[in-house]
N, C-alpha and C positions, 0 to 999 in steps of 0.2 A: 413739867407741870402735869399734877392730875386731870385727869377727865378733862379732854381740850375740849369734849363736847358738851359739856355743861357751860363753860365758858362762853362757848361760841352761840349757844340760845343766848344767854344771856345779851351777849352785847346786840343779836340781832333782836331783840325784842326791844333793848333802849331804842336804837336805831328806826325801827319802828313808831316808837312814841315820839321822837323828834322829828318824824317823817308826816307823823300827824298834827303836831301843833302846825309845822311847815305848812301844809295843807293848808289847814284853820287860816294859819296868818295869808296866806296869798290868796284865800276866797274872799277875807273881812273886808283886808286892810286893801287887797290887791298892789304887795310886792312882794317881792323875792327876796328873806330875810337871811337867808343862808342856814338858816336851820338844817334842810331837806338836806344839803349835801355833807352836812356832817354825820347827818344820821343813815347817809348812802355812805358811809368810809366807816362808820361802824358795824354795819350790817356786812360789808365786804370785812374787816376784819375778822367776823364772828362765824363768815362762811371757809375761809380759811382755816380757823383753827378746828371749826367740824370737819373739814378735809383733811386736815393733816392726824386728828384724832379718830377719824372713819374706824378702825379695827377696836374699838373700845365696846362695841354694842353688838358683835357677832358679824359674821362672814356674810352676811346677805345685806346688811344695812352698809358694810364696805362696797361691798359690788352698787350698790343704786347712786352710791356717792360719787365712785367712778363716773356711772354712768351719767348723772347730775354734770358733772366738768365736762364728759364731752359734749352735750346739748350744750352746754354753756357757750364752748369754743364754738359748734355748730350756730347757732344761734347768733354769735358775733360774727362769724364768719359771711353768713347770708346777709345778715344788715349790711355791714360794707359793701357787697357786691351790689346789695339793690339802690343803694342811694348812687353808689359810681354810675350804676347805668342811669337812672334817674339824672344825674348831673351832666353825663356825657349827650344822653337825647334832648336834653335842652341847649344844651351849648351847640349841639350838631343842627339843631331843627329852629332854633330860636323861639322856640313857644315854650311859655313857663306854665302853660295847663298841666305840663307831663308833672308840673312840681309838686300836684294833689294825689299824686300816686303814694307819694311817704306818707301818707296817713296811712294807710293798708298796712305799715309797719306794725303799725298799736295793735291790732289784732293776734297780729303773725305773733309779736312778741311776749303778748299774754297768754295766747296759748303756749308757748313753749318754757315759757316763765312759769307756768302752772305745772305744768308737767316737770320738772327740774325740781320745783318744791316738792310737788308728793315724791319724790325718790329720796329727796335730802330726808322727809320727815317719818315717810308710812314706818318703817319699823320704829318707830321712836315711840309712836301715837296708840291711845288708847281707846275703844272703841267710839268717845265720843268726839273724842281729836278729830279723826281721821273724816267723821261726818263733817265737821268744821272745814276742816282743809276742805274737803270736795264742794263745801259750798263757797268757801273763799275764791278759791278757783273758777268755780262759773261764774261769782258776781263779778270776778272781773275781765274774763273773757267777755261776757255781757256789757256792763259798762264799758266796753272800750269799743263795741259797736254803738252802741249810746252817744259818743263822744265823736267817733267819725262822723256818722249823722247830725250833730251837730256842727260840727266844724267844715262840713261840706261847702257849706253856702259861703259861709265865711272866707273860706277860701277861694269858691269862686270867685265871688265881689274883688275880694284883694287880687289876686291872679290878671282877673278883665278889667281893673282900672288901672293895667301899670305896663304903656305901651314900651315896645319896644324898638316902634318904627325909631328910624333913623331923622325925620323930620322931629323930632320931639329932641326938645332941649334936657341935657343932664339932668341941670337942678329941677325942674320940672319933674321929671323921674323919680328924682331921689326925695324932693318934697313930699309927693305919692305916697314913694312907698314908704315915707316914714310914718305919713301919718296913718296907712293900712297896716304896716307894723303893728304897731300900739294897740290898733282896735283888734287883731288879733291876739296880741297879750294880753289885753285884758279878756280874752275869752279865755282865754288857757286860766287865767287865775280865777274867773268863773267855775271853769270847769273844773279846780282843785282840788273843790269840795265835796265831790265823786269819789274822788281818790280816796277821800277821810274811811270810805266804806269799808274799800280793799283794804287799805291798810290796818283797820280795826279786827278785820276776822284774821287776816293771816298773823297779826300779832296775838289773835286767842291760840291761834292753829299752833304757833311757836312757846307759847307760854305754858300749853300743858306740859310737853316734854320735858320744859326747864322742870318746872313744880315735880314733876313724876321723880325726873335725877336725883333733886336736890333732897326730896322727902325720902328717899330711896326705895321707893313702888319700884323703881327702873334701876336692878343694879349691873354696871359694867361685868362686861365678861372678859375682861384684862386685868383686875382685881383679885389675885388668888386668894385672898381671905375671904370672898364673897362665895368661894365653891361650894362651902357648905354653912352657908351663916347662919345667924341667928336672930329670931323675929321675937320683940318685942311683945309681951303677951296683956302689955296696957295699952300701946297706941295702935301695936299691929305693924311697926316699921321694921323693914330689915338693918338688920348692924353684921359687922365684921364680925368671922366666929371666935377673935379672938377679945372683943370686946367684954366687959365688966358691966357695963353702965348704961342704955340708951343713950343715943347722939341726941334723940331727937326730945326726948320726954324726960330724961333721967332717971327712970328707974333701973334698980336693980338687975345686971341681969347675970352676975357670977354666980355659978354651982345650978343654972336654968339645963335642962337639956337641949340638945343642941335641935338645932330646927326641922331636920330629915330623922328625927325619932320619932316615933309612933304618935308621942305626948304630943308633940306639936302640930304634926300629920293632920290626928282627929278636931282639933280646935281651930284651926285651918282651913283643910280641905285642900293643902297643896303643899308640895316641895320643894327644891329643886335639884335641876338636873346636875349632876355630877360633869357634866363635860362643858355646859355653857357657863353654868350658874345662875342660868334664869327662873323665876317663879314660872312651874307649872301646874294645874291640877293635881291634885293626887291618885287619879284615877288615869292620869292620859297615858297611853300605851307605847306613844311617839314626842319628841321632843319636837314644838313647833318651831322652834328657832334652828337647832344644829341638826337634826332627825334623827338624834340617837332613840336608840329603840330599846323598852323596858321588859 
């Protein structure tokens, strides 16, 4: 399959939109409609096939991709150890206060969750993308402090009304904490609707790149017909140099000269580089993607 990493914005941007009705429905309605998780299994399939398709956009957006999977593993790897310890100091000490520790997670994991994104997207991103992404990123670094602090209290309360002395009957217990449960889930589906934030930027953050691909501003550098293509002198889009026709507009474009000619140059104001294939000014000295030199 062509360009896996067109594919894989794609479905991570549906997944996105289904992550946000999710959202919607568990702050209105407050339950859990199973939206959210189908739109986490397409977001994970569309992280995949940009993994598996990483050499399609040059040598440096493969390396961040790399790098992207191992915070991934890193990232799962510390969750696991921190809740065992969390789980093992409660079972060793029998106080369930240590149990408010797991909120500290939401932070931990937004930041590294942020940072995993801008490596998956910075080279993909366009000047204003890449603003987006950065502010996607701190609102929800932000937000996820917002949300501890919230859920503080809540916690307490639930935590200090759910003894564990030995005088205290089962059902007793388990009545508790059912009914602490609930009044905790319905904060979570309260607090849903936070979520609709992040997910609304980081689905703009995702979406330019799609549009960028798809319109071809963004053409692959695994594409050998895009070494020296040719740009469209009605919409301005790049086409294969072996094309006749615009993909994008329809017109004409047999017996045009080709797009690294002079003619095109000046109308322009860029090229591209012979070794990537990416659009560069026509005046840069240096290729900023591969750093071939002019």
């Amino acid at each position: 399959m062509a360009n896996l990493t067109k594919y894989g914005l794609l479905l991570i941007v549906i997944g996105l939109i289904l992550s946000i009705i999710s959202n919607t429905i568990m702050g209105v309605a407050k339950f859990d409609s199973g939206v959210g998780s189908i739109g986490g299994f397409f977001t994970f399939i569309g992280l995949i096939l940009m993994l598996v398709g990483r050499k399609e956009y040059g040598k440096k957006h493969s390396q961040f991709m790399i790098y992207a999977l191992i915070l991934f593993i890193i990232t799962f790897i510390i969750t696991v150890i921190f809740v065992a310890m969390i789980v093992v100091s409660v079972i060793s000490s029998r106080d369930l206060s240590s149990l408010k520790n797991i909120l500290y997670i939401i932070p931990i994991a937004s930041i590294l969750s942020g940072i995993m994104y801008l490596l998956i997207l910075y080279e993909l991103e366009d000047k204003k993308g890449k603003t987006i992404l950065y502010i996607a990123i701190l609102t929800s670094i932000i937000t996820s402090i917002i949300i501890i602090m919230i859920l503080n209290p809540v916690f307490d309360k639930t935590i200090g009304s759910i003894s564990i002395d030995t005088t205290t009957s089962t059902s007793e217990v388990q009545e508790r904490t059912t009914e602490l449960t609930k009044e905790l889930t319905n904060k979570l589906y309260e607090l849903s609707l936070i979520g609709i934030i992040n997910n609304l930027l980081f689905l703009i953050a995702f979406y330019i790149p799609y549009k960028r691909i798809n319109s071809g501003e963004l053409a692959s550098t695994k594409s050998s017909n895009l070494i020296n293509p040719k740009r469209c002198m009605n919409c301005g889009r790049v086409n294969p140099s072996d094309s006749i026709m615009c993909a994008y507009c329809g017109k004409q474009l047999d017996g045009l000269k080709n797009y690294n000619t002079g003619y095109y140059q000046q109308k322009t104001g860029e090229r591209v580089c012979p070794t990537c294939g990416r659009v560069i000014p026509f005046d840069a000295m240096i290729c900023p993607y591969c750093t071939r030199k002019f």
